[in-house]
C-alpha positions in Angstrom: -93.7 139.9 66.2 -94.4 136.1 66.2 -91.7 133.6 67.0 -90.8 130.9 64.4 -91.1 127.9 66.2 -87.3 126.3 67.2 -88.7 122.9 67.2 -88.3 120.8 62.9 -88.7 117.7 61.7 -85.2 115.9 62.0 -84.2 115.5 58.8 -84.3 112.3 57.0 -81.2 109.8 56.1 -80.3 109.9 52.5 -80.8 106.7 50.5 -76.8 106.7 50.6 -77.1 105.6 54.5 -80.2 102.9 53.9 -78.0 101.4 51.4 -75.5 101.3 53.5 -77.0 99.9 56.4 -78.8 97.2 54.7 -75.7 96.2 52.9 -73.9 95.9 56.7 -77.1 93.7 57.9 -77.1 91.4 54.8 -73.8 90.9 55.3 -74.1 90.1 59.1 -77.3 87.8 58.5 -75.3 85.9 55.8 -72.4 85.2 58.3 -74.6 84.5 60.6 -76.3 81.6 58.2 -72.5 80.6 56.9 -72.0 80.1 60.8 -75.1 78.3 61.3 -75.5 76.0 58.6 -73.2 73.1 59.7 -75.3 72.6 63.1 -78.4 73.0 60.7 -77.7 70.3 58.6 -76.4 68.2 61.2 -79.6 68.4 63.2 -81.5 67.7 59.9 -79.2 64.8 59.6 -79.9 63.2 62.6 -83.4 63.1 61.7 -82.8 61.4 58.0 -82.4 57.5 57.4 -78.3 56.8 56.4 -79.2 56.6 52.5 -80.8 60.0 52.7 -78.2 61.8 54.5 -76.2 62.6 51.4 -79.1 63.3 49.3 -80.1 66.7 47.8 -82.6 68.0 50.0 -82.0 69.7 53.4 -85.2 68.6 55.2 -85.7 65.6 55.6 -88.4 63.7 53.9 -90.0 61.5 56.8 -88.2 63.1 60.1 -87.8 60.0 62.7 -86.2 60.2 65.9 -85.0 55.9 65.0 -80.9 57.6 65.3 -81.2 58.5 68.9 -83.1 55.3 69.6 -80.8 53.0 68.2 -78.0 55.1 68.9 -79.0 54.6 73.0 -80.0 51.1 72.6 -77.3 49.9 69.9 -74.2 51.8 71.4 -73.4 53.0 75.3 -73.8 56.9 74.1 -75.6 56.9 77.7 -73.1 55.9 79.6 -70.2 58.1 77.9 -72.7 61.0 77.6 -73.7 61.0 82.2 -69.8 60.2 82.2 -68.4 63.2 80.3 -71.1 65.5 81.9 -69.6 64.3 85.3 -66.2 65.0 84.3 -66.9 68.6 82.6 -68.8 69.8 85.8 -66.4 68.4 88.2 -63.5 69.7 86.0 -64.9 73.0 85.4 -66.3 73.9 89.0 -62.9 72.8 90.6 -60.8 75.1 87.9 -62.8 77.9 88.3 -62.5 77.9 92.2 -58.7 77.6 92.1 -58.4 79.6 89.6 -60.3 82.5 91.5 -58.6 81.6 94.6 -54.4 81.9 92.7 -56.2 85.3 90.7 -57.0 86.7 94.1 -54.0 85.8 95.9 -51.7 87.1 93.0 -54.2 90.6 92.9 -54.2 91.6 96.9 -51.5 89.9 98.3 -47.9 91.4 98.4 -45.4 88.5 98.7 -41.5 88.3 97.7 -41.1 87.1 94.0 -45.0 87.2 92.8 -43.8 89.6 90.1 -41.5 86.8 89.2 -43.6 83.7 90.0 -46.7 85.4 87.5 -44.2 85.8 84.9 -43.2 82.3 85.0 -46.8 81.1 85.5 -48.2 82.8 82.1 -44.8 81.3 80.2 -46.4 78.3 80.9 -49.2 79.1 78.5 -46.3 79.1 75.4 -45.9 75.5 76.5 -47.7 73.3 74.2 -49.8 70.5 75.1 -48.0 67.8 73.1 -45.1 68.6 74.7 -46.2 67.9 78.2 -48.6 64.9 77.0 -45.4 62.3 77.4 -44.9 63.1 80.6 -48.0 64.1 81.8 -48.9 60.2 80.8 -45.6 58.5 82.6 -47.0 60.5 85.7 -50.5 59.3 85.3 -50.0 55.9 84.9 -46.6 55.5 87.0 -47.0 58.0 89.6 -50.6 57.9 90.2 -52.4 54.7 88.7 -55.1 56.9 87.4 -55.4 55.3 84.1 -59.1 54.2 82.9 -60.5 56.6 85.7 -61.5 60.2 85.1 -59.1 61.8 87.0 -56.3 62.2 84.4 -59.5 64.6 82.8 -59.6 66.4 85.9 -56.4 67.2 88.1 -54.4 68.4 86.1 -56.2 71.0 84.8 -57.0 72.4 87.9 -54.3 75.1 88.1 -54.5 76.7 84.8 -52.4 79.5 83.8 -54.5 81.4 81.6 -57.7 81.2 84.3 -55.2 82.5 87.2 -54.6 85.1 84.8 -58.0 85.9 84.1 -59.3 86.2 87.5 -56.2 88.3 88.8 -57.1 90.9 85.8 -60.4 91.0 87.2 -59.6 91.1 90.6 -57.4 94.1 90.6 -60.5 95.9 90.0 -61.9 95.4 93.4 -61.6 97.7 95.8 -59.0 97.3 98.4 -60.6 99.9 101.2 -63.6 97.6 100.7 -61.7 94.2 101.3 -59.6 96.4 104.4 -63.2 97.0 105.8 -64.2 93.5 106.0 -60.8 92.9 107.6 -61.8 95.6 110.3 -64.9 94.0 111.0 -63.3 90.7 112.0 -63.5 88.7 108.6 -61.2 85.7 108.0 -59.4 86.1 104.6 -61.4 82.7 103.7 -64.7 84.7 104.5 -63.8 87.2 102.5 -62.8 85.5 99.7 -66.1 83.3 99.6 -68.7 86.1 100.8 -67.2 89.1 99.1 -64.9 88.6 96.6 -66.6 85.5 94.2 -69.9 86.9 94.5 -68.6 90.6 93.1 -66.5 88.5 90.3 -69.3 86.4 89.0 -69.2 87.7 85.3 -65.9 86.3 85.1 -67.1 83.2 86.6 -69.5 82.7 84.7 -67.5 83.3 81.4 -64.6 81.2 82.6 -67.0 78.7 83.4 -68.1 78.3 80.1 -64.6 78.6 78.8 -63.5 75.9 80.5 -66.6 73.6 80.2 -66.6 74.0 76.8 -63.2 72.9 77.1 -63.7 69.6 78.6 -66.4 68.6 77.2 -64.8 68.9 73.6 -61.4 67.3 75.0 -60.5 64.2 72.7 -57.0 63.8 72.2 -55.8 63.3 76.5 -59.0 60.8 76.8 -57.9 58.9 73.9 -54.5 58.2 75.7 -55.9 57.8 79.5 -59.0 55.8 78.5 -58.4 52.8 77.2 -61.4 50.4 78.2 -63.8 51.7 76.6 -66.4 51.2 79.4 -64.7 54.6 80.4 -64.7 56.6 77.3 -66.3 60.1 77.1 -68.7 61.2 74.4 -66.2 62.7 71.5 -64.0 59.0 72.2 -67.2 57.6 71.6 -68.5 59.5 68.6 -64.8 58.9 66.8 -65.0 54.9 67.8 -68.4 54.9 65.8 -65.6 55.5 62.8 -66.1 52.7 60.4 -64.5 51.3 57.1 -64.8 53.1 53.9 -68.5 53.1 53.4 -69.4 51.4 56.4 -69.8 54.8 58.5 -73.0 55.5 60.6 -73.4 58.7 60.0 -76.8 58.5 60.8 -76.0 57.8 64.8 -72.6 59.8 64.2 -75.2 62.6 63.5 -77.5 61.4 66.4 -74.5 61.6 68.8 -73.4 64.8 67.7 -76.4 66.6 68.0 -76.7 64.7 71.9 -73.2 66.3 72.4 -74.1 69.8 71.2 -77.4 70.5 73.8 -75.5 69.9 77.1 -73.1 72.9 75.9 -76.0 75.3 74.9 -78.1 74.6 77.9 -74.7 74.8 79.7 -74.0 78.4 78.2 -78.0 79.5 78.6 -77.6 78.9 82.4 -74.7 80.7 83.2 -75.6 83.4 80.9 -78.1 84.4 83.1 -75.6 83.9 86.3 -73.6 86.1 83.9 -76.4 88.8 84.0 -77.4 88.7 87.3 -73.3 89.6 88.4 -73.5 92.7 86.3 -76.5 94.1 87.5 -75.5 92.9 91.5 -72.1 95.1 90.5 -73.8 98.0 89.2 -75.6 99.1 92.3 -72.6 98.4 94.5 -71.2 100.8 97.1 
């Protein structure tokens, strides 16, 4: 008696399910294009002479690269643009340390009142900035004399709530008989903390890295109150100063400048994406 062989063809998706899918990828691709299309036409922009910008073709007719000259010769973009990148990675390196440091301490420490003392820390996310922005200023200027110098960008935002937060969710994850074992074998709590614990929590480094850059380098409203020469001012202060009367706006080096201030964010986010993937695949073969 022969056996019928157990082993078919799978069978094939109706048309149904194609139409389906392909409906669910035109959609995505469309959002993805609605998404796009703003930094599309503002690189295309940069490109264009001012009279063309508003014109009815996309692409430019003659693409020139005369906005970024002019608007590094004509305007001190260079300045404000190795000044802001100064302030974001100082501002973001220094966050993300403390930040790891107060999510560690509130994840594997027991202390009297840190039950209470994290409550009251994440209330302070509620708070909104304009309500702190009078006398975060009086303190600035009164306290500290830090007006026209980057530190107003930079101190203050050092502790922040919602990064404590975020590391101390991560943190809880890590294994205390591991961090007990480094304890045995005569390790400081600072050793620890910088040889164990940041290199296991590099994902969420890396993402609240780019949280945070992000975050500083976009900043416009506190630099417009703290940095009043504008010898000092950052890249958005700068691209809003290039604000002219009606009809007399550059938005050809308005353009220029915006597409300047978009590339240090991607290259930004390309780098620590890869920091990002190296931490997961260092935590996947952990012990």
């Amino acid at each position: 008696m022969t056996r019928r062989s157990s082993s078919r063809a799978a069978p094939r998706p109706p048309l149904s399910q194609h139409l389906v899918h392909g409906l669910i990828y035109a959609f995505i691709v469309a959002i993805c294009v609605f998404t796009t299309f703003p930094f599309i036409w503002m690189l295309f922009s940069s490109l264009k002479p001012l009279g063309e910008i508003f014109g009815q073709g996309l692409l430019p007719a003659n693409p020139s690269l005369e906005n970024f000259r002019r608007l590094f010769t004509e305007t001190p973009a260079l300045g404000a643009l190795v000044r802001s990148f100064l302030i974001a990675l100082t501002a973001t390196v220094s966050s993300v340390f403390f930040c790891a440091l107060g999510g560690y301490g509130f994840a594997k420490f027991r202390f009297p009142g840190r039950g209470p003392l994290f409550a009251l820390m994440l209330g302070t996310m509620t708070v909104p900035f304009a309500v702190m922005l009078v006398p975060l200023f009086v303190m600035m200027r009164n306290v500290f004399h830090w007006i026209d110098t980057p530190w107003p960008l930079i101190v203050p935002g050092i502790a922040n709530a919602f990064g404590i937060f975020f590391m101390r969710q991560y943190m809880v994850s890590i294994s205390d008989e591991m961090l007990d074992a480094a304890r045995i074998d005569g390790a400081s709590e600072w050793q620890i903390f910088l040889r164990l614990v940041l290199p296991t929590t590099t994902p969420a480094l890396a993402s609240l890295g780019i949280i945070f850059f992000m975050g500083s380098w976009n900043n416009y409203l506190w630099p417009t109150i703290v940095l009043r020469d504008p010898s000092s001012a950052t890249l958005p202060v700068l691209i809003a100063s290039l604000q002219g009367d009606a009809g007399r706006t550059p938005y050809d080096l308005i353009m220029a400048a915006s597409v300047v201030s978009t590339l240090p964010m991607l290259i930004v986010f390309l780098l620590l994406q890869r920091f990002f993937y190296a931490g997961i695949t260092a935590g996947s073969v952990k012990g």
